[in-house]
N, C-alpha and C positions, 0 to 999 in steps of 0.2 A: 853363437860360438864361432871364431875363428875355425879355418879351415886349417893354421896351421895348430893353432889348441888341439882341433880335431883329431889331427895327426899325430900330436903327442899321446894324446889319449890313447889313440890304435895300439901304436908302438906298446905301450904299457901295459896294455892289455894281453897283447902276445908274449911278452917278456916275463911277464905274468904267469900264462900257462904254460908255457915251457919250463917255467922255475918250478911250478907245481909237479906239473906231469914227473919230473924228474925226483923229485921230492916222494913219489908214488902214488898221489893223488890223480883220479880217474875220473876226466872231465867229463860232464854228462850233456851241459847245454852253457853258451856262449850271450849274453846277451838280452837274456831274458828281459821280453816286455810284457807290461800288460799296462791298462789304466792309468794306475798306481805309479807305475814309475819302468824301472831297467834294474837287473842283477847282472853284474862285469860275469861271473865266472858261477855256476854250477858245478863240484864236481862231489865224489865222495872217495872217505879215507875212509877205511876199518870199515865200523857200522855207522858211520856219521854222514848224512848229508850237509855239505859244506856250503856256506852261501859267503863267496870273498866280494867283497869291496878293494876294487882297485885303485889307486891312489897316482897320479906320478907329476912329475913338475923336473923341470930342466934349471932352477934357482930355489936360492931356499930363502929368497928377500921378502916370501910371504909366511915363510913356515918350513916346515918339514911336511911333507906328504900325509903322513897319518895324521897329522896335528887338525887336518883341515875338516875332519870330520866331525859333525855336529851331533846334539840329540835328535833334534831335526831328523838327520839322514838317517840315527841310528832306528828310530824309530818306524820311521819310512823302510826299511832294512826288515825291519821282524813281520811288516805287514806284506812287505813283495813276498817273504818267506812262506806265510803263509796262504797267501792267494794259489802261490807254485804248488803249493802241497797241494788243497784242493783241487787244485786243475788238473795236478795230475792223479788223483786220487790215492796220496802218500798218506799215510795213517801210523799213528807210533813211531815212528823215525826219529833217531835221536840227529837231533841238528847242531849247528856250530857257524858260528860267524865269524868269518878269518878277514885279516887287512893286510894286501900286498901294497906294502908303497914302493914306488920305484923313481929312483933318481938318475935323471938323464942327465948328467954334464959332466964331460970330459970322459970318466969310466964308470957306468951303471952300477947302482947299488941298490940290492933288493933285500927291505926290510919284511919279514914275514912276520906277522901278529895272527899265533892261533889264537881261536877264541877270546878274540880282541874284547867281543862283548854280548 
C-alpha cells in the first residue's frame, strides 16, 4: 500500500469517527487487530455493538466507496466480529455491521449504511 493510499485511509478513518461520535455512537476500540484481519471502528449505540467498515476513495473512477466491498470482506467482517467478542469475553450482545464510505474530493461526503449487512 502507497503511503499516500495510506494516508487516505487515515483521513477516512477519522472523518469517520467524528461523523459517528456525533451521530451519538461511543467509540470503544480503533483499529482492531488480530490474525484474521483489522476492524476500522468499534463503537456502541443503544444496546448494539457496532463493528463499521470504513470505506474512502478521493474518485469514483473505480466505484463508489461502499460498492467496493465484497463477500469476501463481508465475511471476513463477522469472523473479526467474532474473535473480538471472545477476546473480550462479550457474550449475548446484540451486534450490527455499519459502512462509513467517505468521499474525499473537492467537499467530503459521508455515506452512513447502518446495518449494511
Amino acid at each position: 500500500m502507497t503511503i499516500q493510499r495510506r494516508s487516505l485511509g487515515i483521513l477516512g478513518e477519522n472523518i469517520a469517527a467524528d461523523y459517528l461520535q456525533k451521530k451519538g455512537l461511543q467509540i470503544v476500540e480503533r483499529n482492531f487487530r488480530c490474525r484474521l484481519g483489522e476492524v476500522d471502528i468499534i463503537a456502541r449505540q443503544g444496546g448494539y455493538l457496532v463493528f463499521v467498515e470504513v470505506r474512502t476513495r478521493s474518485s469514483v473512477s473505480c466505484g463508489l466507496p461502499q460498492e467496493s466491498i465484497t463477500s469476501t470482506k463481508i465475511k471476513k467482517l463477522r469472523r473479526l466480529a467474532q474473535a473480538y467478542m471472545v477476546q473480550r469475553s462479550l457474550y449475548n450482545v446484540d451486534v450490527r455491521f455499519d459502512v462509513v464510505a467517505v468521499y474525499c474530493a473537492g467537499e467530503t461526503t459521508i455515506t452512513h449504511i447502518e446495518n449494511a449487512f
